[in-house]
N, C-alpha and C positions, 0 to 999 in steps of 0.2 A: 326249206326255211330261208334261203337267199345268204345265207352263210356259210363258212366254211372253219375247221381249225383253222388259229395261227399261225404263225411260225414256230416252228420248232414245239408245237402243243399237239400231243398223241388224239388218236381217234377218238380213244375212251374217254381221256381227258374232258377233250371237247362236247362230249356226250353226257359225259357226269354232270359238269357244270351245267347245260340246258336243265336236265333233268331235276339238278337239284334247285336251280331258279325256279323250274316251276313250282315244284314241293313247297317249296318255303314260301312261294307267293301266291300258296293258296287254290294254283289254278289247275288242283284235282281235288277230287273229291275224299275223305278219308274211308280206303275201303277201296276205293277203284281200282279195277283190274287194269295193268297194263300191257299192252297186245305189242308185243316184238317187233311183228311185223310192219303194224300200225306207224309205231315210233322210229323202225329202218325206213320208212317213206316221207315222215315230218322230216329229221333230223338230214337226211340225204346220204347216210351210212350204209354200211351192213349188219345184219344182224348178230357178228360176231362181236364188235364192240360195246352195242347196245346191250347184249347180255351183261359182259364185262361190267360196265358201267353199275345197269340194277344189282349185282353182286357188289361191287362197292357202295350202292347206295342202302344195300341189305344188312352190311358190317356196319353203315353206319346209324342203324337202325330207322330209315324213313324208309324202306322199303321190306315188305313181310312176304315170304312163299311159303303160301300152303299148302298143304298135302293133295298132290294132282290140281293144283289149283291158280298154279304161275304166279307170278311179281303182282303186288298189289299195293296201295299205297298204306302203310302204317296206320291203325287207328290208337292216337293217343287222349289223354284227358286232363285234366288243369291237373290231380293228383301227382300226375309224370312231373308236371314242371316242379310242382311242392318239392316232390320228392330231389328232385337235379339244384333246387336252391338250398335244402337241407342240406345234401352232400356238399354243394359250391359252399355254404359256408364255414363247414367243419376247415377245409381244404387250405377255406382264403385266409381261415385265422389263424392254423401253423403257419405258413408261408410269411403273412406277415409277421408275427412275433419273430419269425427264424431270418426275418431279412433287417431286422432292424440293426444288428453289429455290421453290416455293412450298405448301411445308407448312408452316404454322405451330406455334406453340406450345401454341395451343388443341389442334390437329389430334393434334400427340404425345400429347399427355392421353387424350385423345380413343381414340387406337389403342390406349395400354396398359389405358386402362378395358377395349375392349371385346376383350384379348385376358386379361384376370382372368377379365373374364365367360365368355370362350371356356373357361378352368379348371375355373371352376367348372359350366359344362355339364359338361365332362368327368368331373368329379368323380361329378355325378347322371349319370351317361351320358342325358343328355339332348341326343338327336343333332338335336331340330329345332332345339333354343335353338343349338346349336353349330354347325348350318350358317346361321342367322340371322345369328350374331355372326359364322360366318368372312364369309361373304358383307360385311355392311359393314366388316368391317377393311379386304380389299380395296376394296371400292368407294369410301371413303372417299378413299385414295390416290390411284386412279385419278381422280376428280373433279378432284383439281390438277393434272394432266396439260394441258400446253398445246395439247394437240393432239386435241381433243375428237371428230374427227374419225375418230379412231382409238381413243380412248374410247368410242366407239359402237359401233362396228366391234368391239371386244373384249367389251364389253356383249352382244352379239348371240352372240359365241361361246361365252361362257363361256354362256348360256341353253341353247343349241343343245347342247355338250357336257353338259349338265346332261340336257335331254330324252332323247339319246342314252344316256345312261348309262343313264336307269332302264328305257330299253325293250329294250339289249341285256343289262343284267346284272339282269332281272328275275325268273329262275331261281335266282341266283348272291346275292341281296340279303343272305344271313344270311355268306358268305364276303366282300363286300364288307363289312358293317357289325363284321366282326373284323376289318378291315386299317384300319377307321375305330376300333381300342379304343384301349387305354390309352399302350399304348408309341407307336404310331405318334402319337396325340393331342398326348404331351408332346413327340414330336419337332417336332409343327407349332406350337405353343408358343413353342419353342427355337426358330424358324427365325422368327418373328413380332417374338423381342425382338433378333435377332441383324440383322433388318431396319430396324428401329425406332431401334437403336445406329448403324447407318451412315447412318440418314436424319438423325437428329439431330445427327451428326456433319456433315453437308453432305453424304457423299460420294458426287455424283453420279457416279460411275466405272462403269469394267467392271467394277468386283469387288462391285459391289451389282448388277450386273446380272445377274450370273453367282448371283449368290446369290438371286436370286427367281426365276431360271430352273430352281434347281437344287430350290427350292423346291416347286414346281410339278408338277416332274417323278417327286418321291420317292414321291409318291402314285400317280403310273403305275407307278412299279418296284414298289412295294407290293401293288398289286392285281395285274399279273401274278405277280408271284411268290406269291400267294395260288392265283391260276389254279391256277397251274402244280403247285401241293403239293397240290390238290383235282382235278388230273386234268381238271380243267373249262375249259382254256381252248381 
């Protein structure tokens, strides 16, 4: 490949990484066999790390070994992602109810900055500034969660859901990024300042729990019902 590890970046490392760039950008097929030895000749390795590697790539569920049948790429389906946003938002709305006794006042500042900035992505339909700034609104909250434990734990999912998305709706990406336009945008907006209102208020209750659950969830009902009016799901 004309590349080499890093510095101080292990074999495997550097092999994970290729492997899983490819995975998530699509450029296998779901279901393709992967040949060992095929990929100790791309990558410029041995075949000892490249195992290594597809066993971390296997734990992290993009890579499946069947019976006598070696490393092959995961086949998943829009229902996996349902399912990882169902769970992501049970997760995201303990977390936040549980991080509100310790959000500060910096912290609010903090959230309405980068939910203006979230706007004015919207405004330049600039979807990476937008998923940058949603991404630390949330994680921003999640950090004061006392329960880091499970802030990791949701950390992991929300990734996972993330990689899922873009390898099962990677046919679908210009019907997902209209369910990502304008109206839906300012509806996540409105759910951002209507979150921010009961954080500042204290109120760590079921009805802010319910409210970033519900949060969470609009984007699933979103995107299926995109599916569904494109025939595509």
């Amino acid at each position: 490949m004309g590349s080499a590890p890093s510095a101080g970046q292990s074999k495997v490392d550097f092999v994970h990484e290729i492997l899983r760039a490819r995975i998530v950008n699509s450029e296998y097929a779901a279901g393709q066999r992967l040949i060992i030895d095929t990929l100790s000749k791309e990558v410029g390795v041995s075949q000892a790390p490249i195992r290594e590697a597809l066993r971390r790539l296997e734990a992290e569920g993009l890579v499946d070994y069947g019976a006598n049948a070696g490393p092959s790429i995961v086949r998943l389906d829009k229902q996996d992602w349902f399912n990882l946003m169902e769970m992501k938002a049970v997760l995201e709305a303990y977390a936040t109810r549980a991080a509100v006794p310790f959000i500060t006042g910096d912290d609010i500042t903090e959230l309405r900055s980068l939910n203006t900035r979230l706007s004015q992505a919207l405004d330049a339909f600039d979807l990476e500034s937008w998923s940058e700034h949603n991404r630390a609104f949330h994680e921003l909250i999640r950090s004061r969660c006392p329960n880091q434990r499970m802030v990791g734990e949701l950390k992991d999912l929300s990734q996972w859901a993330d990689t899922v998305s873009r390898l099962v709706f990677s046919h679908e990406r210009g019907f997902i990024i209209q369910v990502l336009g304008l109206s839906a945008g300012r509806e996540t907006i409105a759910a951002h300042e209507q979150i921010l209102d009961a954080v500042e208020r204290g109120a760590a209750d079921g009805a802010l729990e319910d409210l970033s659950r519900a949060h969470t969830l609009a984007l699933v009902k979103q995107v299926q019902d995109r599916l569904r009016a494109n025939d595509v799901a």
